[in-house]
N, CA, C and O of each residue as an XYZ file, in Angstrom:
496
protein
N      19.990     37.699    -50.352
C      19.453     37.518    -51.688
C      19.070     38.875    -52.253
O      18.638     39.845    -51.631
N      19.340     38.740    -53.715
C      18.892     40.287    -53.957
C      17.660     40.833    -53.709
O      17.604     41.784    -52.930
N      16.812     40.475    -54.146
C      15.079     40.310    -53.882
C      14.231     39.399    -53.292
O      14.165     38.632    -54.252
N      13.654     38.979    -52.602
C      13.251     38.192    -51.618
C      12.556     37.469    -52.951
O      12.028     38.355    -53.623
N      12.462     36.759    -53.279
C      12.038     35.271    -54.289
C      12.231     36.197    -55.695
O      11.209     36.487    -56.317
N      13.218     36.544    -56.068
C      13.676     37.407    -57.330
C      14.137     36.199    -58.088
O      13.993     36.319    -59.305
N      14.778     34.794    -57.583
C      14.937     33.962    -58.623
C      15.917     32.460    -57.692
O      16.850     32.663    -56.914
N      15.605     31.660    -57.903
C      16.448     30.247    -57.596
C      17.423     30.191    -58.333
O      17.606     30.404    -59.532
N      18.317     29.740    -57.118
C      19.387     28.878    -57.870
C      19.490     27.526    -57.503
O      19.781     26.944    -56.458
N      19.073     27.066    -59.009
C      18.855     25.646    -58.486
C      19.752     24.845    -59.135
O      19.371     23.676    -59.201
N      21.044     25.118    -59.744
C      22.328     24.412    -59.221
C      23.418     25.255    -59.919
O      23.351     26.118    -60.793
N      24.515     24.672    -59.186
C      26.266     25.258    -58.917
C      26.891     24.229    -58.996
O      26.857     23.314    -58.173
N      27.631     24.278    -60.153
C      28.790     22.924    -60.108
C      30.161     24.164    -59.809
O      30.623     25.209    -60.266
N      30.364     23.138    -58.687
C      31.744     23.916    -58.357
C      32.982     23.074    -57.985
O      33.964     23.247    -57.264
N      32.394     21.818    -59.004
C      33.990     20.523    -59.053
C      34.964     21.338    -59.404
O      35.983     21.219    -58.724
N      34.991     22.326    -60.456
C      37.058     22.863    -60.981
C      36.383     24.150    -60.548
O      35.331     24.613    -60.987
N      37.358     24.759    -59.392
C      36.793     26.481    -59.065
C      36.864     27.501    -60.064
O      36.203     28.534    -60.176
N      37.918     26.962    -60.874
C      38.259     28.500    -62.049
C      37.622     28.147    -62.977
O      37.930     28.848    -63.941
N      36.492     27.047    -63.359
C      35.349     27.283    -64.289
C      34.260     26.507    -63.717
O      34.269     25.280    -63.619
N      32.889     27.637    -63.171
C      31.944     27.615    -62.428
C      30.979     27.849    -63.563
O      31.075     28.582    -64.547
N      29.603     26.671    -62.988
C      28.019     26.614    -63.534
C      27.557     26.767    -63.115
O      27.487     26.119    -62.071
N      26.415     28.070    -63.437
C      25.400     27.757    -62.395
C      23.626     27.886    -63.352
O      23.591     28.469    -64.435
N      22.759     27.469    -62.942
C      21.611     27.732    -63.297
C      20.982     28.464    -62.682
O      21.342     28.722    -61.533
N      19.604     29.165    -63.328
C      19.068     30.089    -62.503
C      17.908     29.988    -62.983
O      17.829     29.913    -64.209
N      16.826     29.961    -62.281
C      15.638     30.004    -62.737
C      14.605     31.499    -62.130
O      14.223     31.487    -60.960
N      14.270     32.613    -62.990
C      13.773     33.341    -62.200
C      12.257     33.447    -62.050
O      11.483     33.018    -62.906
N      11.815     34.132    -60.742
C      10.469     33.927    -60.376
C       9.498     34.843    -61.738
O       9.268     35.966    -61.290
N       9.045     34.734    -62.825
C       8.577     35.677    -63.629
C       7.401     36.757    -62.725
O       7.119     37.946    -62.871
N       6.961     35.803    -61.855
C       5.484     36.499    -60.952
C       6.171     37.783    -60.095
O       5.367     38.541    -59.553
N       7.652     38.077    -59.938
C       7.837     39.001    -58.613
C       7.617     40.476    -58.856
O       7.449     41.094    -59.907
N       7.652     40.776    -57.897
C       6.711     42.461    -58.347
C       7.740     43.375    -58.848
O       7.291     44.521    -58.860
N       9.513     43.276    -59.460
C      10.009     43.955    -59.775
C      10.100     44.199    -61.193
O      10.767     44.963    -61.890
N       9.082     43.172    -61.442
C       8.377     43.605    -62.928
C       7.175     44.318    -63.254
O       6.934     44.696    -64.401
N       6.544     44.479    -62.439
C       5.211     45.454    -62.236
C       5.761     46.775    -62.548
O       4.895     47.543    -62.967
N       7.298     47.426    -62.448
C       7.476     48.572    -62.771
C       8.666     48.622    -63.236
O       9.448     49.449    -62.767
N       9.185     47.473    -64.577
C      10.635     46.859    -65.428
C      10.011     46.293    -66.407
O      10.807     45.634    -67.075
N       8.677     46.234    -66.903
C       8.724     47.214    -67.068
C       6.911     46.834    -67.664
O       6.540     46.049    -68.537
N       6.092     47.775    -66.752
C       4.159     47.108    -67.177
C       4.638     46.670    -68.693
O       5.191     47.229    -69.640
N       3.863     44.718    -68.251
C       3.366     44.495    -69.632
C       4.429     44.212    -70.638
O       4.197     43.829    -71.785
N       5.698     44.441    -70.094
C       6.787     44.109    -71.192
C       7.918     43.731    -69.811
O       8.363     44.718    -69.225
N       8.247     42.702    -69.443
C       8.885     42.311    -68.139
C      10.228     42.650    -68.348
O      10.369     42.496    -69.561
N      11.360     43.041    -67.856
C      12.615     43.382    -68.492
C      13.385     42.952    -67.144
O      13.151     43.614    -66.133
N      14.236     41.945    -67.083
C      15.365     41.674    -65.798
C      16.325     42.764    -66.055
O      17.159     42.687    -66.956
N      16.218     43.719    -65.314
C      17.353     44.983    -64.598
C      18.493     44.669    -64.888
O      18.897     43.506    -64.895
N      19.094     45.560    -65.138
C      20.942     45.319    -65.669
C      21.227     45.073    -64.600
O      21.487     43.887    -64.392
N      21.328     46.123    -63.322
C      22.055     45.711    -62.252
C      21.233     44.493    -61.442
O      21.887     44.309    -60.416
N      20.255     43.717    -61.453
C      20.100     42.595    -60.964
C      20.915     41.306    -61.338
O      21.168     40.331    -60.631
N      21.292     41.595    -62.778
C      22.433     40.608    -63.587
C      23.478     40.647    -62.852
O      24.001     39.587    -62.506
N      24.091     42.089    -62.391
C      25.457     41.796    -61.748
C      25.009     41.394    -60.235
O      25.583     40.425    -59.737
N      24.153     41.985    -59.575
C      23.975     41.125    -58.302
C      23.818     40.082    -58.223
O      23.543     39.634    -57.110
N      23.932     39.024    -59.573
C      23.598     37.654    -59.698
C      24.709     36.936    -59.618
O      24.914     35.828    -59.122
N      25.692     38.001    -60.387
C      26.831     37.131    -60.246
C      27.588     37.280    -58.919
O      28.672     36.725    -58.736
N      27.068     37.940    -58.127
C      28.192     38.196    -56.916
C      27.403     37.736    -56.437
O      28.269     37.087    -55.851
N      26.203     37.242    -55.907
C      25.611     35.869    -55.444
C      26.276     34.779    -55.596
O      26.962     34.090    -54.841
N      26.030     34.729    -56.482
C      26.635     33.277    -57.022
C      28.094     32.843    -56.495
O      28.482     31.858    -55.867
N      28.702     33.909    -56.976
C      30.302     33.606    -56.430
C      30.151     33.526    -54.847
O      30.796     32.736    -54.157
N      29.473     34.191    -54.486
C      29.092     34.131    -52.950
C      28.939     32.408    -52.358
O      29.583     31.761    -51.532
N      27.880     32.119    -53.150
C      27.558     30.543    -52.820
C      28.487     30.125    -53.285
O      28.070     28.968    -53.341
N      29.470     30.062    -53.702
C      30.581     28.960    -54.429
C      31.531     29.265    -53.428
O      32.353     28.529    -52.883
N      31.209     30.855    -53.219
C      33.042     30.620    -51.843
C      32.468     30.610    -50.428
O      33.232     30.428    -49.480
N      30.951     30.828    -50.208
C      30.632     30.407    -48.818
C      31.359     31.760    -47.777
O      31.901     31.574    -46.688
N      31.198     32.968    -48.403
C      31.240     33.765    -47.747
C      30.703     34.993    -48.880
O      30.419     34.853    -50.070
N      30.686     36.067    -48.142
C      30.477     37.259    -48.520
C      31.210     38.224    -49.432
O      32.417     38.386    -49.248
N      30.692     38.766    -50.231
C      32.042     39.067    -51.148
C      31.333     40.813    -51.605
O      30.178     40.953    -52.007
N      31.932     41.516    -51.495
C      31.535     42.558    -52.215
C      32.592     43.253    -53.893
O      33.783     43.549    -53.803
N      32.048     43.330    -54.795
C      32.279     43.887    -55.883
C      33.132     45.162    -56.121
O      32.560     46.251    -56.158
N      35.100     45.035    -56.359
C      35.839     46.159    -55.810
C      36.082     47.203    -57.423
O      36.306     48.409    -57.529
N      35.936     46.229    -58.401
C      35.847     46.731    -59.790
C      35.522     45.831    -60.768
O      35.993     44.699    -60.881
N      34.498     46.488    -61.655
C      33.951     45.841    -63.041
C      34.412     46.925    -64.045
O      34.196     48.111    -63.798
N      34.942     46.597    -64.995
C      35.855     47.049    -66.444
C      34.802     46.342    -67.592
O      35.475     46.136    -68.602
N      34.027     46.098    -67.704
C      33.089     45.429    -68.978
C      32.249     44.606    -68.998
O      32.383     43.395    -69.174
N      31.058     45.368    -68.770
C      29.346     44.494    -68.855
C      29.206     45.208    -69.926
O      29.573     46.271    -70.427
N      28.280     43.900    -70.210
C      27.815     44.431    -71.902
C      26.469     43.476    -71.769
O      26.244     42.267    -71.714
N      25.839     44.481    -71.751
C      24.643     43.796    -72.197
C      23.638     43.271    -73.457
O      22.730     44.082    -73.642
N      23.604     42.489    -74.066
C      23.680     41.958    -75.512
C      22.185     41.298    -75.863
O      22.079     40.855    -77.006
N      21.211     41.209    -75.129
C      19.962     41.282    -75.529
C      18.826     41.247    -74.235
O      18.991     40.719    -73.135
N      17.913     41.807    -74.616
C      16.891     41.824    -73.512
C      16.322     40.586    -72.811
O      15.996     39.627    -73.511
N      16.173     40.535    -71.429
C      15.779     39.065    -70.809
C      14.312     39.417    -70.211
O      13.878     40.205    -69.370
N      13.820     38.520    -70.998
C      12.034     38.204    -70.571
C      11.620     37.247    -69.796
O      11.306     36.088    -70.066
N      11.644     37.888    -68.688
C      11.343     36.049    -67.742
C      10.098     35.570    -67.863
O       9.646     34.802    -67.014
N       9.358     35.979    -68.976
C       8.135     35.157    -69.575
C       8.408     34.374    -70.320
O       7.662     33.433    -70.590
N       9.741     34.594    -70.934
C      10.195     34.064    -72.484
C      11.546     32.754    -71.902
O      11.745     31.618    -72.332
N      12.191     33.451    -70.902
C      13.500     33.089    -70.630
C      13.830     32.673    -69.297
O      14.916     32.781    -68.728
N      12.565     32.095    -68.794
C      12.704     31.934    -67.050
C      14.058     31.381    -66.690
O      14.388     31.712    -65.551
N      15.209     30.410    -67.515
C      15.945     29.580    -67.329
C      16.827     29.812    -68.084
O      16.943     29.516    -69.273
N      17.847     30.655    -67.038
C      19.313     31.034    -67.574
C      20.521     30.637    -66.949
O      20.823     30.761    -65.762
N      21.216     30.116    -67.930
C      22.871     29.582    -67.505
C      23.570     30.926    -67.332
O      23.303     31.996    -67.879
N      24.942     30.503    -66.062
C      25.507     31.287    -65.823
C      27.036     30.829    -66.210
O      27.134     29.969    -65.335
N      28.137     30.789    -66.801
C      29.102     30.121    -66.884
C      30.674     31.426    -66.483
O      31.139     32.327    -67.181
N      31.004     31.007    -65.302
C      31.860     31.853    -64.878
C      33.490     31.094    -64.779
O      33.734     29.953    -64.386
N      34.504     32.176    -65.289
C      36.264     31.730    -65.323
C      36.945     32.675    -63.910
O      37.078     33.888    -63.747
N      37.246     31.612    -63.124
C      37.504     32.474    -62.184
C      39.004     32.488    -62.016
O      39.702     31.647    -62.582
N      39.457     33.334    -61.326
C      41.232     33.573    -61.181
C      41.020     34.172    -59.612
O      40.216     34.993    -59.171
N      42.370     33.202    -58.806
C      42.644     33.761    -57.863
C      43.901     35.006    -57.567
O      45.041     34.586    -57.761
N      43.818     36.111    -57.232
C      45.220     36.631    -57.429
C      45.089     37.064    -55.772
O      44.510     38.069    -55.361
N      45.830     35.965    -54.877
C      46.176     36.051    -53.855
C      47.068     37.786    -53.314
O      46.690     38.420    -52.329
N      47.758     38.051    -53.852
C      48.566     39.296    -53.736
C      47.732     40.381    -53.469
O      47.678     41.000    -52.406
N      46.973     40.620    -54.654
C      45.710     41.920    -53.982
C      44.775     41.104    -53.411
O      43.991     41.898    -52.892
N      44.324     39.822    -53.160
C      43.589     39.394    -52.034
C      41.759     39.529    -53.198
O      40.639     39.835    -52.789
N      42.184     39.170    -54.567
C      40.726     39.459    -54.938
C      40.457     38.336    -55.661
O      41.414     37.564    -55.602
N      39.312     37.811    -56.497
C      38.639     37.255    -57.301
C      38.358     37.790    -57.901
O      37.525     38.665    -57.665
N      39.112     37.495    -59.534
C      39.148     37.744    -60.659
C      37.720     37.060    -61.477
O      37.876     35.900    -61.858
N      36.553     37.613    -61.722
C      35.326     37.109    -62.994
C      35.455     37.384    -63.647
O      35.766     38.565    -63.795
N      35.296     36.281    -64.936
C      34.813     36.592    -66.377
C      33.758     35.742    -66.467
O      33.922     34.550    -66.207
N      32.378     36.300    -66.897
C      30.992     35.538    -67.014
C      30.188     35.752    -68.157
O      30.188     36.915    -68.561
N      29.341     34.748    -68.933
C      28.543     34.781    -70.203
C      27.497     34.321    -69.349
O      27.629     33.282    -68.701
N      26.454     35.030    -69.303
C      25.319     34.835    -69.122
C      24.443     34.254    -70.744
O      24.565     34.478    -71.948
N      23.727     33.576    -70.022
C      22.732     33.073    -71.756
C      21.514     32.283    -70.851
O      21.351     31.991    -69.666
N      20.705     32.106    -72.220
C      19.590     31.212    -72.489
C      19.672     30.729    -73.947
O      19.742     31.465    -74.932
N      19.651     29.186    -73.939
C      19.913     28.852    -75.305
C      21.206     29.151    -75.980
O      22.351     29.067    -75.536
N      20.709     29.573    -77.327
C      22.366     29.916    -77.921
C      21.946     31.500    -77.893
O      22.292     32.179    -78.860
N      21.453     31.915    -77.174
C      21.172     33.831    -76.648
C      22.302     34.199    -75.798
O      22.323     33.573    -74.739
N      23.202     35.000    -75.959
C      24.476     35.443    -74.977
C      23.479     36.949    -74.858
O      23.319     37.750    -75.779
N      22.885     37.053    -73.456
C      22.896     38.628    -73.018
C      23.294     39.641    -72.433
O      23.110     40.838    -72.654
N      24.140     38.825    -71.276
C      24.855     39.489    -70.595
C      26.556     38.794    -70.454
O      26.816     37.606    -70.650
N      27.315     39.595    -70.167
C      28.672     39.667    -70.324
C      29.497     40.100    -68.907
O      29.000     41.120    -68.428
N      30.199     39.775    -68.422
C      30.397     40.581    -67.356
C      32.075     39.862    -66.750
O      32.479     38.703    -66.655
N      32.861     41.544    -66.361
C      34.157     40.702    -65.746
C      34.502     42.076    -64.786
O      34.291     43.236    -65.141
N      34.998     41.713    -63.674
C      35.128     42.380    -62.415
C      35.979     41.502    -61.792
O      36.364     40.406    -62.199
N      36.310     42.233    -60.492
C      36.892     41.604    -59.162
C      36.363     41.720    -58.263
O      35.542     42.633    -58.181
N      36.587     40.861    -57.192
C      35.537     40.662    -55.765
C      36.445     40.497    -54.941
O      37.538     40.114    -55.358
N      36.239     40.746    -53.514
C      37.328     40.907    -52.765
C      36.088     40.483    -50.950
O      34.948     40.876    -50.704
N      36.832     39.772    -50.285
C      36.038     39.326    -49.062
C      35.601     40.917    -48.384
O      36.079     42.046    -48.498
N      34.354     40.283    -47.579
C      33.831     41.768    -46.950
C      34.595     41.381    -45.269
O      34.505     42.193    -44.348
């Protein structure tokens, strides 16, 4: 896990593999907001992408490390005072030949799109 109680996932629909749900609820209390920022809480860019390679993690039941990302975009600030409860909605592609997993992911809360993100993952 990225941070030891940094956030639940408290569900993954993974009925059709090449379009994955997941929810996330994060802990607002964990101490990686004590310095993200005093008094104004800010979820870390790179905790977003360790979220999604979690995630894909739990959906393929193994380990996956991150071989290239071509476009995160980050599109508004996440307050886990404001926003404890964020959807994850991921398009996945298998391309057996280079042996990777193809992401494309919209992160949101509400009708809020903040994060953006598409990479490949490849087994460790």
């Amino acid at each position: 896990m990225l941070l030891k109680n940094f956030y639940t996932l408290t569900e993954l629909n993974t009925s059709d593999q090449e379009n994955l749900k997941a929810i996330i609820d994060l802990n607002k209390d964990h101490e990686v907001y004590k310095g993200h920022f005093p008094g104004n809480p800010v979820v870390p860019g790179v905790c977003l992408t360790q979220l999604i390679k979690e995630i894909m993690e739990a959906a393929e039941k193994k380990e996956l490390k991150l071989v290239y990302a071509d476009n995160i975009k980050f599109m508004a600030v996440v307050n886990p005072e404001v926003n404890q409860t964020l959807h994850v909605d991921l398009k996945v592609k298998y391309d057996n030949e280079q042996n990777l997993i193809k992401v494309n992911s919209v992160t949101y809360f509400g009708d809020q799109v903040f994060y953006k993100f598409k990479g490949n993952f490849t087994a460790k």
